[in-house]
N, C-alpha and C positions, 0 to 999 in steps of 0.2 A: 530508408525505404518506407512505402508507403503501402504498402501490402496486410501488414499484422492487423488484425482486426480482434480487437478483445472480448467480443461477442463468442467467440468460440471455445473460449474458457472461461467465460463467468461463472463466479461463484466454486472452483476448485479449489486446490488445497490450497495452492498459492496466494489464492485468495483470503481464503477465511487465516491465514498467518498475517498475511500484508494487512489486512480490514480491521483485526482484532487490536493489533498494535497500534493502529491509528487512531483506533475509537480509544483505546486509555491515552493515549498521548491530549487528545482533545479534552476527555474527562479532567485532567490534572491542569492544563493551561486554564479552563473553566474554573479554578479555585481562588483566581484572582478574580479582582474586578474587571483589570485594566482590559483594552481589548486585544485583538490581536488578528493576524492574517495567516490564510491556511490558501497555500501557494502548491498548486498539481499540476505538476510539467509534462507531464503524460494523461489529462484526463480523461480520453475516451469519450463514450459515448453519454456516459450520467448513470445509466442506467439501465438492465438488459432483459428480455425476454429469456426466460428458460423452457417455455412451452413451444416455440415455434422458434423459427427464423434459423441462425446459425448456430445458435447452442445447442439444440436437438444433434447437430451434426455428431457429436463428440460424447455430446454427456457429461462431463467434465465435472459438473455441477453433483452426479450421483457422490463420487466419493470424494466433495469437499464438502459446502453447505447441506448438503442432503443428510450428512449422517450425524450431525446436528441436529436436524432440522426437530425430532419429535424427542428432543431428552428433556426431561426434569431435573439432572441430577450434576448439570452444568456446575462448574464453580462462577463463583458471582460475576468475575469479569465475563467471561464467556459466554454467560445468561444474557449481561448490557448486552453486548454484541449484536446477539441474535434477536434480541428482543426487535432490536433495529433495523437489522434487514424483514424481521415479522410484521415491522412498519409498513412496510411499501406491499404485504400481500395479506392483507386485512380480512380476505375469504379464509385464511388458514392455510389453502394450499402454496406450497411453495411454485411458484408461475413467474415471480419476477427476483431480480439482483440489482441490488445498489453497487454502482463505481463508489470510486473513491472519494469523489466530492459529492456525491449524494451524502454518503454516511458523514463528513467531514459536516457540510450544511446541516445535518440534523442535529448536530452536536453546538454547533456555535447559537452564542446568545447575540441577539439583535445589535451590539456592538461591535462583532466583528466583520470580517469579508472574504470572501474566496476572490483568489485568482487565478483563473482556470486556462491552460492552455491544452489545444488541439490540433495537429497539425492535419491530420485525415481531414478531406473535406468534406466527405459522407459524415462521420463523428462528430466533427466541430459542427453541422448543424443541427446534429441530435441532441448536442451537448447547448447549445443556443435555444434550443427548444424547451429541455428538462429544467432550463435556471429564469425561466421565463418568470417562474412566481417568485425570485429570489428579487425580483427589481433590482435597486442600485444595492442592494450587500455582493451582487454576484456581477462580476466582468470576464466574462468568456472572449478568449481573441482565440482567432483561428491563426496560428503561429507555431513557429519552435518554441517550445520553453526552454531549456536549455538557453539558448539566444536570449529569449526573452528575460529570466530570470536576474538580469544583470542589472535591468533596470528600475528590479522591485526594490533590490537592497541595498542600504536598511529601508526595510516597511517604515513610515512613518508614526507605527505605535510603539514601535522598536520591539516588538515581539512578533515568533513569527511560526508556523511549524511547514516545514515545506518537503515536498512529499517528489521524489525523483525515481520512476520507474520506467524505462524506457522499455520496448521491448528483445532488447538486444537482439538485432537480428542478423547483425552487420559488428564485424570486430570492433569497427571505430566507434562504436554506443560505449563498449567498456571504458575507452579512454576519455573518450567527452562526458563521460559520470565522474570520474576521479579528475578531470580539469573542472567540471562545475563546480562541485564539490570544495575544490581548493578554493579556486575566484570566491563562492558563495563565502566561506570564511574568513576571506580578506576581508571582504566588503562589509561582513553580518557576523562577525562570531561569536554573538552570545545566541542566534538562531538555534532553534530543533530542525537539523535532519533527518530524515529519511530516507534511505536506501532500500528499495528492494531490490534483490537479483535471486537469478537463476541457478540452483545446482546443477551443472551439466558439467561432463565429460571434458571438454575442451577445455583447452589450457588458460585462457583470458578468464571463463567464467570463475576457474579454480584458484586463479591470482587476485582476483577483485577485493574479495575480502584484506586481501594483506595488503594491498595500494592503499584502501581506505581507510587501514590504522595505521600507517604512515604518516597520514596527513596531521597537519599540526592543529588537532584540537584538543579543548581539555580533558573531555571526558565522551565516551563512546559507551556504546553497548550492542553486541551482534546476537544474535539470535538464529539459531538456523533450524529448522522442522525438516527432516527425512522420512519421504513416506513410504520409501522401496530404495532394493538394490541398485546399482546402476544396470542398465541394461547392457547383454554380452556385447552386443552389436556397438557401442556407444554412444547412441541415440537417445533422444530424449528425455526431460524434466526431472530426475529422482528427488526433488525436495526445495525449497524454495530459502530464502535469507532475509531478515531486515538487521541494517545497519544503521543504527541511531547516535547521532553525534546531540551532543548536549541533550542527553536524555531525561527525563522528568526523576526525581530520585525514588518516585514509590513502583518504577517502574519494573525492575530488576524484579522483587521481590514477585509481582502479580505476572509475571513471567513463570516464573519456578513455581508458582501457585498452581496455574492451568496449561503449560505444556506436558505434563504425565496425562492426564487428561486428550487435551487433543493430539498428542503422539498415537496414542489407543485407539484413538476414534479413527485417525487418518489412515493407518497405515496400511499399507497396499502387500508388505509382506514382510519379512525376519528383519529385513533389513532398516526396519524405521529405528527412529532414534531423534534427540532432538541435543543440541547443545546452546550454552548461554556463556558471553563470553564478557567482562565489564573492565573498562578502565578510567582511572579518572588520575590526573596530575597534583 
């Protein structure tokens, strides 16, 4: 479906989980020289207005990035984080959000490259727009990733970190994460994954995580942030996921460093909570 527009949650909780995990996943591939490719199968638009347009609708943005937004007392990863998205709103006030391949771009060194897919055709020209000053490091196709990602792997640097969040809006999003996923493996598997997904109520969202430590990789890491109860009703988002296949190894640790931290910050009611879950063969 062509409907979800991530304008409407930028910068929530989901966000500042999904963003934060990216940006150390990029700090740590950064400690090589070699280069590497940072592949987004859902990129969106680049990057969002908080002051006007569709984000105002919701708000979303108050209790993610916003209740970040003025601390000192961040732990160090958390600080990188925000430091980055403070990149892009240089007045001080918080007015804009970086997607994922903004923060992904801010983080690679001149040797690397994004490869961005968009399938929205409103998105895919915002997102054409925003990597306009990236010249040839950045290739935006207005496509499926999913589809498209078959062709990336293996990258040609043979490193890779690629980044899979769809908006699951439609059952069949869960199953075509766990077949990329797989194929991505076949083809790539000393790659870094990425999975993000949704805590919801429904039965796919709650099975996702266990398809994805099925799959035959070496080593995993999941991570889940709870920022409320479920709702009575069983309706919408209580808490968001990432799922990291070939995780960087300092990652676990910077994990359990600042989720007590952002669990406190985020949470909407008794019911937050955050778990961290690691495997390796």
């Amino acid at each position: 479906m062509l409907s979800y527009r991530h304008a409407f949650h930028a910068g929530n909780h989901a966000d500042v989980l999904k963003h934060f995990v990216l940006v150390q996943i990029c700090r740590h591939l950064n400690r090589k020289e070699a280069p590497y490719w940072f592949i987004d199968t859902h990129a969106g638009a680049g990057r969002y207005a908080l002051d006007s347009g569709h984000a105002t609708k919701l708000a979303e943005f108050a209790g993610g990035i916003g209740r970040l937004w003025q601390r000192t007392d961040l732990p160090p990863a958390l600080a990188d984080y925000v430091a980055l998205v403070k990149g892009l709103n240089p007045g001080g006030n918080l007015k804009h959000y970086p997607g994922s391949p903004w923060l992904a771009w801010k983080c690679l060194r001149p040797q690397d490259r994004l490869r961005l897919f968009e399938l929205h055709s409103t998105d895919s020209k915002l997102l054409q727009d925003t990597f306009k000053a990236a010249g040839r490091q950045a290739a935006v196709s207005a496509a499926d990733g999913l589809a498209g990602l078959k062709a990336l792997l293996p990258p040609p640097p043979r490193r890779a970190l690629v980044l899979i969040d769809p908006s699951y809006e439609t059952r069949g999003d869960y199953a075509q994460v766990v077949k990329a996923l797989q194929d991505g493996l076949r083809r790539f598997a000393t790659g870094t994954y990425a999975v993000w997904y949704p805590q919801l109520v429904k039965s796919e969202a709650r099975q996702l995580p266990d398809k994805l430590k099925a799959l035959p990789a070496k080593s995993w890491l999941d991570v889940r942030l709870t920022v409320a109860r479920p709702a009575k009703d069983g309706f919408g988002m209580f808490g968001s996921g990432m799922f990291v296949v070939n995780p960087p190894w300092t990652l676990e640790a910077t994990l359990r460093e600042a989720l007590p931290t952002l669990c406190d910050l985020l949470a909407a009611d008794d019911g937050a909570r955050y778990e961290v879950e690691g495997f390796e063969a």
